[in-house]
Backbone as a ProteinNet text record, in pm:
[ID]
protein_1_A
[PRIMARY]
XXXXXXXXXXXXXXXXXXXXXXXXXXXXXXXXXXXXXXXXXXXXXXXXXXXXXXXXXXXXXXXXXXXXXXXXXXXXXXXXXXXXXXXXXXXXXXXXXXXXXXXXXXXXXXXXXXXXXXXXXXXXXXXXXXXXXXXXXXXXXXXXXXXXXXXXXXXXXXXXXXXXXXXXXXXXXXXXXXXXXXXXXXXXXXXXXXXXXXXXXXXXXXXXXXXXXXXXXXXXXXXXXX
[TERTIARY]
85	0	89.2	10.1	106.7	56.1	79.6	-0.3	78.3	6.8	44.3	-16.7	45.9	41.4	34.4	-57.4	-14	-65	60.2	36.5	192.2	115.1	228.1	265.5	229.6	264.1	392.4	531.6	639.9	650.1	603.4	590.5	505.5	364.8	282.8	322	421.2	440.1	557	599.4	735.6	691.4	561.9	491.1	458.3	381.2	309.2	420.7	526.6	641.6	701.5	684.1	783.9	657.1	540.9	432.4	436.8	433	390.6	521.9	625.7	728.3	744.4	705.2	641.5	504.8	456.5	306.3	393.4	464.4	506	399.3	404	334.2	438.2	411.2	512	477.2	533	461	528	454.5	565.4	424.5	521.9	451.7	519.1	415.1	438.2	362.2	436.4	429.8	313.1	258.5	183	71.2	-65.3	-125.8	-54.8	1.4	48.3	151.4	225.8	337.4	218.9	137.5	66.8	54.5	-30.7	-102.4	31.3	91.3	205.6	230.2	237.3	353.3	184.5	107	-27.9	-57.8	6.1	18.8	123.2	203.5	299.6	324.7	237.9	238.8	132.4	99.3	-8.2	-60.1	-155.1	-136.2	-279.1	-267.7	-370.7	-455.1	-413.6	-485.6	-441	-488	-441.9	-460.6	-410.4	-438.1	-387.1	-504.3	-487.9	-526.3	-447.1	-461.2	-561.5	-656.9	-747	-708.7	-607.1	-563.8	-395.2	-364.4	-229.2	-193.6	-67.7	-42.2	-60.1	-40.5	-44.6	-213.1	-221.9	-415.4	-418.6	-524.9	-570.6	-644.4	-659.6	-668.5	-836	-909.9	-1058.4	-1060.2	-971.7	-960.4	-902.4	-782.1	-725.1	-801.4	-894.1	-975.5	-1081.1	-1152.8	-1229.2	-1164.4	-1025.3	-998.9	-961.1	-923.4	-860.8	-1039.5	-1152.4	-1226.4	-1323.2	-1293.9	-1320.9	-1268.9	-1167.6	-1058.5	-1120	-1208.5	-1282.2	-1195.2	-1105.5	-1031.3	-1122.9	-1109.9	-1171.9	-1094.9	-953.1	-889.2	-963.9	-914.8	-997	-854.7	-962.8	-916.5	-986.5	-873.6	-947.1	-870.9	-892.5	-880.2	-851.1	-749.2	-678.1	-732	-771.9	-844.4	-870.8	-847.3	-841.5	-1015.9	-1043.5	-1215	-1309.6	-1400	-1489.7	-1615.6	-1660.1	-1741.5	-1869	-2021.3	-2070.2	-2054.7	-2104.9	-2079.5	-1971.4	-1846.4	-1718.6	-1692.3	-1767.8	-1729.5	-1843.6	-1943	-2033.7	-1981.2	-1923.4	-1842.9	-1688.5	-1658.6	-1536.9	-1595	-1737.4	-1785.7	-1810.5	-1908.5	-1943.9	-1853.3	-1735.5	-1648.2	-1566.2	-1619.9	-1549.6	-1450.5	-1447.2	-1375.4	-1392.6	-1360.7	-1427.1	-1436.9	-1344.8	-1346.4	-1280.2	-1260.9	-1298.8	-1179.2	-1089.4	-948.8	-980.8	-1021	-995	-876.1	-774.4	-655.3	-697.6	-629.6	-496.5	-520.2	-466.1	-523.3	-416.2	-426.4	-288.4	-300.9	-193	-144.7	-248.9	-279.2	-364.6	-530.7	-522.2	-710.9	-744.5	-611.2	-566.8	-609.2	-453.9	-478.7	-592.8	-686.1	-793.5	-878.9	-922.6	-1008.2	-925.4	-791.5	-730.4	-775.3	-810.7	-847	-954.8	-1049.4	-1194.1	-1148.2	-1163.1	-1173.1	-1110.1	-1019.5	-954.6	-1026.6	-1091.1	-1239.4	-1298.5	-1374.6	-1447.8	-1460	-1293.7	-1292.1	-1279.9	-1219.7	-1206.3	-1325.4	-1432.2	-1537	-1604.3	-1599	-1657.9	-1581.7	-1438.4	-1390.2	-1423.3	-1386.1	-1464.8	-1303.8	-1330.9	-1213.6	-1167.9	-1044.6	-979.6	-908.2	-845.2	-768.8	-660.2	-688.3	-588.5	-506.7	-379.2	-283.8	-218.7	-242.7	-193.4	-111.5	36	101.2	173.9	239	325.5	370.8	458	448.9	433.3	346.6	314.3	173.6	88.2	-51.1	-1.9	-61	-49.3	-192.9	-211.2	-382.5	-344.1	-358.3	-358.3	-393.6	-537	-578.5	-520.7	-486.8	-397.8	-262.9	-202	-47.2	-39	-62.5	17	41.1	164.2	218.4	237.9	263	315.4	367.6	459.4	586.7	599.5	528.4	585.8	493.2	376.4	324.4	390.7	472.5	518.8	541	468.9	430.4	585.4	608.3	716.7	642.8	733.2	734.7	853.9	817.1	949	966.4	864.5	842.8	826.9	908.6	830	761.5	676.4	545.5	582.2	703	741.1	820	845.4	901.3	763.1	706.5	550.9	455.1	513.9	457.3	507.6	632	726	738.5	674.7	663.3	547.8	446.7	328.6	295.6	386	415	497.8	587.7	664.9	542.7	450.6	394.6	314	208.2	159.2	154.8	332.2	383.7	497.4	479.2	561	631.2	781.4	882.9	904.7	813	854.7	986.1	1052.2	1178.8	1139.2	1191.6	1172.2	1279.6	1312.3	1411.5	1375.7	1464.8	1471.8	1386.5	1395.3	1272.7	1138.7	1112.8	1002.1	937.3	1021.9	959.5	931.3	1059.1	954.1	848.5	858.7	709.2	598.9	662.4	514.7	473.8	587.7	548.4	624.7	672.9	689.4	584.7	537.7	465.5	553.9	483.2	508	636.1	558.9	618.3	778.4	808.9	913.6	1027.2	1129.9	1231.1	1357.6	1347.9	1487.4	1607.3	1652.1	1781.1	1739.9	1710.3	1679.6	1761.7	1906	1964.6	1871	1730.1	1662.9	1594.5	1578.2	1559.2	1644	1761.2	1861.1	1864.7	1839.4	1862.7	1721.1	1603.7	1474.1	1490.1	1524.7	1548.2	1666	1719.1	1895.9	1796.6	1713.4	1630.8	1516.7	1495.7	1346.8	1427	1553.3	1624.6	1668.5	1719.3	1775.9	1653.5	1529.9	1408.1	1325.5	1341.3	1217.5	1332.2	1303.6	1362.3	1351.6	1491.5	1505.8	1507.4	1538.1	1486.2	1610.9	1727	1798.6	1797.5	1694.8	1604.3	1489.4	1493.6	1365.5	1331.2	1417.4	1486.8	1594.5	1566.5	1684.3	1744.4	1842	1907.2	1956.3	1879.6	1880.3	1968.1	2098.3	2252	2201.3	2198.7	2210	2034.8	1959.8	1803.3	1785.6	1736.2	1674.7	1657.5	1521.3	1493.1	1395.1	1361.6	1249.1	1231.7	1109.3	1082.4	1034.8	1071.9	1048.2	1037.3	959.3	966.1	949.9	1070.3	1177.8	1017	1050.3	958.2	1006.2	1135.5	1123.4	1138.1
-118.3	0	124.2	199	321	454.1	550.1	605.3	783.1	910	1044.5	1096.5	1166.6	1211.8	1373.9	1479.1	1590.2	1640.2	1681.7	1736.7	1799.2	1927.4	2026.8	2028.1	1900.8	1909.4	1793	1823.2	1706.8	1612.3	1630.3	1547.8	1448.7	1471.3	1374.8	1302	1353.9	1313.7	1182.3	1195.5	1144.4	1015.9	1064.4	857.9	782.3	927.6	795.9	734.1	784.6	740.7	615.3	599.4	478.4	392.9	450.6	362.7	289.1	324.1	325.3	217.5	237.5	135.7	-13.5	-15.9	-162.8	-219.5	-156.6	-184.6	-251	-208	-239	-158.7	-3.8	56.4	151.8	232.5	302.3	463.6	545.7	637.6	781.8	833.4	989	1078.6	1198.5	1304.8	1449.8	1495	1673.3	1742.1	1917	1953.3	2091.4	2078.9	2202.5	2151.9	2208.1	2110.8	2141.3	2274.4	2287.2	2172.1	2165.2	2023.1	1887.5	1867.6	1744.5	1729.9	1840.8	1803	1784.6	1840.9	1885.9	1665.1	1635	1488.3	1382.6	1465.2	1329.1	1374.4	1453.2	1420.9	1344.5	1351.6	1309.3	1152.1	1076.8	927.4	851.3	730	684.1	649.1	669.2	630	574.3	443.3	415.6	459.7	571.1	603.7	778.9	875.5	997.6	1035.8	1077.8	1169.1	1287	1373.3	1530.7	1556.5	1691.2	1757.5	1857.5	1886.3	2023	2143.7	2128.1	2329.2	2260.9	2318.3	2354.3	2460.2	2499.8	2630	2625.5	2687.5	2721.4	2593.2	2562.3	2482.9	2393.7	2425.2	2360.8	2238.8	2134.8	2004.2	1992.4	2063.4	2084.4	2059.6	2227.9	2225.6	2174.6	2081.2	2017.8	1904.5	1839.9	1716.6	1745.3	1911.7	1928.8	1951	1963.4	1992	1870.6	1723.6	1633.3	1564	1603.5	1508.9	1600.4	1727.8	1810.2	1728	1676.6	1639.2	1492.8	1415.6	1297.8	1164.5	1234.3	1096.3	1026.7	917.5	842	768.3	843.3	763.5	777.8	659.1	670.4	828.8	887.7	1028.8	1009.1	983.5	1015.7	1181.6	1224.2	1370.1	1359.6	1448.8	1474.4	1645.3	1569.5	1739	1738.1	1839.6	1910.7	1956.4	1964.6	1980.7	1855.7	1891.6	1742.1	1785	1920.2	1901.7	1850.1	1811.7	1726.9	1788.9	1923.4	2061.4	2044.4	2071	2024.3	1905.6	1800.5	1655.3	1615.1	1706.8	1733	1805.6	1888	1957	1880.9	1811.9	1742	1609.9	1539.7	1461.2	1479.4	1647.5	1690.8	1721	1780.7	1765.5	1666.4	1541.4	1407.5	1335.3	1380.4	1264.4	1146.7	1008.9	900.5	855.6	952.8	888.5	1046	1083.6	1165.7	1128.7	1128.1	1135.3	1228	1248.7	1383.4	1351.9	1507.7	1506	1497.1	1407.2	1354.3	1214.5	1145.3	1026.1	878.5	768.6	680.4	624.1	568.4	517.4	386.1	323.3	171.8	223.6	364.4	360.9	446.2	476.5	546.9	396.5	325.2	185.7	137.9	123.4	56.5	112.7	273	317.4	336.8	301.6	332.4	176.5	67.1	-60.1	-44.5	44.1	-6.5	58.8	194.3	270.7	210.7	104.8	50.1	-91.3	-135.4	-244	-223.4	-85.7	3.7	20.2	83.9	123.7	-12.5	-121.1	-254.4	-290.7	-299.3	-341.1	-243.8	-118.9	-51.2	-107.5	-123.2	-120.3	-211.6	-244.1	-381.7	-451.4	-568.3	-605.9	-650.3	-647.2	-680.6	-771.1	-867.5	-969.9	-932.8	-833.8	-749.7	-638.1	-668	-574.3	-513.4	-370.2	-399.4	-182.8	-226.1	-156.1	-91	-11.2	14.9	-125.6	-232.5	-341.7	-461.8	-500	-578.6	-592.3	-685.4	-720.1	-886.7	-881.2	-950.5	-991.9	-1107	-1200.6	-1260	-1197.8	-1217.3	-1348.8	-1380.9	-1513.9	-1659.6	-1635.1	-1775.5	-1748.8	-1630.8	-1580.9	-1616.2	-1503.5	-1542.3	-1410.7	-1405.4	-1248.9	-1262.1	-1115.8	-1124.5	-972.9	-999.4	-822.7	-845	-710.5	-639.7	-769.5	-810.8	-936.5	-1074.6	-1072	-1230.4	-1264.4	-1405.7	-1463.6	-1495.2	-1487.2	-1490.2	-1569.8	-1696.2	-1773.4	-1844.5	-1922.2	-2012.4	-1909.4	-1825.1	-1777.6	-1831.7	-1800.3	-1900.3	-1835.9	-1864	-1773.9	-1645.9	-1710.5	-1588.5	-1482.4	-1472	-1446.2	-1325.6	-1424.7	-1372.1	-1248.5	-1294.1	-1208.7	-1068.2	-1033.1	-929.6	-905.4	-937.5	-862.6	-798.6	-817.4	-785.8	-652.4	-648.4	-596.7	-433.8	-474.1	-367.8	-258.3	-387.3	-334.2	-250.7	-310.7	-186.6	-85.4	-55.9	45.8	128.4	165.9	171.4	332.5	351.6	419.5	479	385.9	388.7	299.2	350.7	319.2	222.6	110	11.9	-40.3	-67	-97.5	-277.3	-308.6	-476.8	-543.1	-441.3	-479.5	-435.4	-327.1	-330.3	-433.1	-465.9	-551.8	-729.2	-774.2	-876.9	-876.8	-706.6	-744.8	-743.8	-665.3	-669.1	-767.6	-867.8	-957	-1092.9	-1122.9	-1233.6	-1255.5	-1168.8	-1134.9	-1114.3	-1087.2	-1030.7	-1114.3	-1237.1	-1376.3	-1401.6	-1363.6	-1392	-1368.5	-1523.6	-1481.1	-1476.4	-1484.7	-1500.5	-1445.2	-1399.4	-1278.8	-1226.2	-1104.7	-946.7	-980.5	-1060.8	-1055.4	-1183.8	-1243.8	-1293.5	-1219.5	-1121.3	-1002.1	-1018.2	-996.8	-945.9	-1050.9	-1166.5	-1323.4	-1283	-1290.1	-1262.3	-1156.6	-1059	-928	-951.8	-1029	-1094.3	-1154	-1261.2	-1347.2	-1309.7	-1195.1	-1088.4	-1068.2	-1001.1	-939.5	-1018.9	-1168.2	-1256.8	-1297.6	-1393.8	-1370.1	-1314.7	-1194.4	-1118.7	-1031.1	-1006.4	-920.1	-766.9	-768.4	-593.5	-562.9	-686.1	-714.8	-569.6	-540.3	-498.6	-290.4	-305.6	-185.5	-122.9	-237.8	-231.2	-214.8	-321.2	-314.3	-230.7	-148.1	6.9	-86.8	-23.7	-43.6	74	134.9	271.3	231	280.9	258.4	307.8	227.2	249	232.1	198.8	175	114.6	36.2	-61.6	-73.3	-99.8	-109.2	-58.9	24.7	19.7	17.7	-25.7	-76.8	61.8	83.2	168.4	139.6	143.7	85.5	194.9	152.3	307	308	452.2	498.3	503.1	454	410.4	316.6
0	0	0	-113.7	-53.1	-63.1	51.4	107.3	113.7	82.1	68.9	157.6	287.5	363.1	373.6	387.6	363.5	503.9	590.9	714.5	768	799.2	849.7	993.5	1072.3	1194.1	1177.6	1182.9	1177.9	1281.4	1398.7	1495.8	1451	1419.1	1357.1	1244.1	1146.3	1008.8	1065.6	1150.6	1243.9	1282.1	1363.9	1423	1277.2	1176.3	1041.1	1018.6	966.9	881.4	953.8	1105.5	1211	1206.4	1232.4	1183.9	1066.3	1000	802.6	843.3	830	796.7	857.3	990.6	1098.9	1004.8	956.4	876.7	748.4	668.6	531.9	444.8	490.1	399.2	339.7	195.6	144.5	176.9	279	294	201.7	166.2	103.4	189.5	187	331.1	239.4	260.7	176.9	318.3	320.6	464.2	442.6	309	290.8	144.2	172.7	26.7	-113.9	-164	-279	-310.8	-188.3	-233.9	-198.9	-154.2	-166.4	-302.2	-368.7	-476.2	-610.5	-594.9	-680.4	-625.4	-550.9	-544	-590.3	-527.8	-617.4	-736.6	-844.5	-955.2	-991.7	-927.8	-989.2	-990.5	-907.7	-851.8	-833	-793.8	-823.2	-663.8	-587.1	-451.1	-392.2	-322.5	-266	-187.5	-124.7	-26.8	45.3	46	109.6	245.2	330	445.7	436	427.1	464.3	598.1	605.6	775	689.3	775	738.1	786.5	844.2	830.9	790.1	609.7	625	546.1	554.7	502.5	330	243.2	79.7	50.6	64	44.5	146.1	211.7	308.9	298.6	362.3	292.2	237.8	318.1	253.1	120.4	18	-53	-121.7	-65.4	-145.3	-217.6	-93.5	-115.5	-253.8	-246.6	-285.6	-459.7	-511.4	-648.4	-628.6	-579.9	-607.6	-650	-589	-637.9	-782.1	-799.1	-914.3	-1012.6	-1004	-1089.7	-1144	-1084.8	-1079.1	-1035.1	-985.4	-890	-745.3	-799.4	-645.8	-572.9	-539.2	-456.5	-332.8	-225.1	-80.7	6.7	47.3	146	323.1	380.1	555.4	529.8	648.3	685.8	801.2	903.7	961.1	1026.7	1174.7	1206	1329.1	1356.9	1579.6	1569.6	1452.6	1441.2	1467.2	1532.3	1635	1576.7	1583.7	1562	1445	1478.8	1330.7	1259.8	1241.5	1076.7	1028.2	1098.8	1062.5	957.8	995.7	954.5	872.2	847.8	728.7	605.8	650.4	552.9	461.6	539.3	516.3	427.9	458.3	393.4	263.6	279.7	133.6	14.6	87	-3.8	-82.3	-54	-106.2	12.2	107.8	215.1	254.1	252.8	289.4	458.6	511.2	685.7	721.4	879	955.7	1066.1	1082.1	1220.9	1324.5	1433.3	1529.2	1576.9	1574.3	1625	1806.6	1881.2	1882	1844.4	1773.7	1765.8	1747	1797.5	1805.9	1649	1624.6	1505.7	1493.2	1583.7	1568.1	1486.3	1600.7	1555.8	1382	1389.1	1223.8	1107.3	1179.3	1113.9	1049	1146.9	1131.7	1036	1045.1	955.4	834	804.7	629.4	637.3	691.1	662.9	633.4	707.5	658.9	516.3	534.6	384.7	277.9	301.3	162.9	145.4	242.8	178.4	100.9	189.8	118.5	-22.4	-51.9	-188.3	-300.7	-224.5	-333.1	-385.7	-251.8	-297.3	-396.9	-417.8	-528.6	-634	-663.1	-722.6	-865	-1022.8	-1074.7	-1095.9	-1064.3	-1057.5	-1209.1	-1236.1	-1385.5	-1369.1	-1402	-1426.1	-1525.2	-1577.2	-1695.5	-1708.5	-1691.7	-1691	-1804.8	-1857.8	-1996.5	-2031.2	-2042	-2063.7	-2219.4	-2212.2	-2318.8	-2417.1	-2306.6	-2388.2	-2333	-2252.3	-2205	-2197.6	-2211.9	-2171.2	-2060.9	-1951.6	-1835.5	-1808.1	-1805.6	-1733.1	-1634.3	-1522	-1369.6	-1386.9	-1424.6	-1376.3	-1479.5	-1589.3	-1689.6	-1623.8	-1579.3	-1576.8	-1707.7	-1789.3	-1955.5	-1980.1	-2022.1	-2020	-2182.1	-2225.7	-2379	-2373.2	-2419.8	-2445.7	-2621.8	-2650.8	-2756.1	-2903.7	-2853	-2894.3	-2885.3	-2830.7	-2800.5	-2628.7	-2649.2	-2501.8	-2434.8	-2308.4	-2263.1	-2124.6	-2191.3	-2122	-1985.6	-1918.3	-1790	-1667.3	-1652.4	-1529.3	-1437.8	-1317.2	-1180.4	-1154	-1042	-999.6	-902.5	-860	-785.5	-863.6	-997.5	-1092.5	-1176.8	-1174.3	-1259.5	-1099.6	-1012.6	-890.8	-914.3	-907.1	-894.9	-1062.5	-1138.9	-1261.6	-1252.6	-1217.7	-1254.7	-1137.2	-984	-881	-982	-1063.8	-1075.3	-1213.3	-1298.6	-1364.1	-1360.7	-1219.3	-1164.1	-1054	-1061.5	-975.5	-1065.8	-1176.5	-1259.7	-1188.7	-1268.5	-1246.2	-1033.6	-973.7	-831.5	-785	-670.9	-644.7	-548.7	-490.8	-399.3	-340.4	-216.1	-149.9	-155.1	-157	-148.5	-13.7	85	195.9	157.6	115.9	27.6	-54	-137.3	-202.9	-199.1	-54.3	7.6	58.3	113	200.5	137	3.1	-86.4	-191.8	-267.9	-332.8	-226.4	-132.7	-79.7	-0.6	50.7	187.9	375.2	411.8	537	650.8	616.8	668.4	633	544	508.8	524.9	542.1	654.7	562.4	416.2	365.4	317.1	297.3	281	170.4	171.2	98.3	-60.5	-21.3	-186.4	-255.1	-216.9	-300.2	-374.5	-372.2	-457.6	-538	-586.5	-657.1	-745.7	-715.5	-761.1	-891.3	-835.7	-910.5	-1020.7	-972.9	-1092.1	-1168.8	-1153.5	-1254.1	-1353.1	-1277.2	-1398.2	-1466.6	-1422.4	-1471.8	-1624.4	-1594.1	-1659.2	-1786.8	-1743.6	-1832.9	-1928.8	-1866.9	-1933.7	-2051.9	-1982.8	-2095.4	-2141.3	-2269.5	-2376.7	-2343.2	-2379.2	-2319	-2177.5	-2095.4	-2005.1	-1890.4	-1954.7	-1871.6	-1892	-1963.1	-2008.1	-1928.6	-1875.1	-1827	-1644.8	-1592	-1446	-1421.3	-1317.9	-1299.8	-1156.4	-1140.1	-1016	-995.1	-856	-772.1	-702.1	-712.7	-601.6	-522.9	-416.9	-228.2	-226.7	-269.2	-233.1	-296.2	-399.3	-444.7	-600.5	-618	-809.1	-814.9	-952.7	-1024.4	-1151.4	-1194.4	-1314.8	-1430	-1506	-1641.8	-1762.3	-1870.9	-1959.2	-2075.2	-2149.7	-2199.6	-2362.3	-2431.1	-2502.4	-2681	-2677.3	-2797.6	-2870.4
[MASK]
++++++++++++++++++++++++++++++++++++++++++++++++++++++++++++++++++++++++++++++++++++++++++++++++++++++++++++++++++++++++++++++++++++++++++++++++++++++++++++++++++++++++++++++++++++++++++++++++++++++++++++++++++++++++++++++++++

């Protein structure tokens, strides 16, 4: 999961981030809405928290041009405001859940859980992944680059392709990305990463085009434009 934070209190931005990282969530945090909105264009993100008072757009408004815009990502809100008008107002404007400041990291937890049920279940689900040059069927696993099927994937191979496909030009640290395509559980040394993306690489065509290696953090996937 990964999650944009826009709140000008650093103390608070301080627990999400030690939070967010024990969770295996990916957090990025902007300290004023003009830099929120400015970094949620620029990225793709599951889920937002705005503070409702910050300096250059206040998250009201921020919420209120992010859903002008006809985005339905899921939005809680972040607010020292209790009262119902308050949290009528924050509704009307497209918010899906309601935080009163001061509030612990668990009971946060829980409502970005409901709200991301929430949003799956609206969601229609696809089985189809389909890029620049790749089309991917979640449910056969049959991939094809550039019209030809590319085949001798392991599954954990076909996991972390389809992981980088739809997270494209994001950076990932090698702990990142067990926790997100091994799962949580997993106890095995981080350079099994390195092993997987060697053979991503060897594999599929163009393959070393395609997998970046970010010195001192990790990989991400790009898939070049000509």
């Amino acid at each position: 999961m990964k999650i944009l934070v826009v709140e000008d209190n650093p103390s608070v931005s301080s627990m999400l981030e030690l939070f967010f990282s024990k969770e295996g969530i990916i957090g990025d945090f902007a300290a004023d809405g003009l830099e929120g909105y400015k970094k949620y264009q620029q990225s793709d993100y599951d889920l937002l928290i705005l503070d409702w008072m910050l300096p250059g757009m206040d998250g009201i408004a921020l919420c209120r041009k992010i859903r002008e815009e006809g985005s339905s990502v899921p939005i809680i809100m972040l607010t020292a405001k209790d009262s119902e008008s308050d949290q009528v107002i924050g509704f009307e404007m497209g918010a899906d859940d309601y935080v009163t400041k001061p509030f612990s990291p668990l009971t946060l937890m829980a409502r970005i859980k409901a709200v991301m049920r929430r949003a799956r279940k609206a969601e229609p689900v696809s089985d189809m992944i389909q890029t620049r040059h790749f089309i991917v069927n979640k449910e056969t696993r049959e991939i094809q680059k550039d019209g030809e099927a590319v085949q001798s994937l392991t599954p954990k191979e076909f996991d972390l392709l389809v992981f980088f496909l739809q997270h494209p030009k994001q950076v990932f640290s090698r702990e990142q990305l067990l926790e997100q395509v091994w799962g949580y559980q997993f106890y095995g040394d981080e350079r099994t990463v390195d092993v997987h993306i060697k053979r991503l690489r060897k594999k599929i065509a163009g393959g070393d085009a395609l997998f970046h290696t970010v010195w001192g953090v990790g990989y991400k996937f790009e898939e070049h434009t000509d």
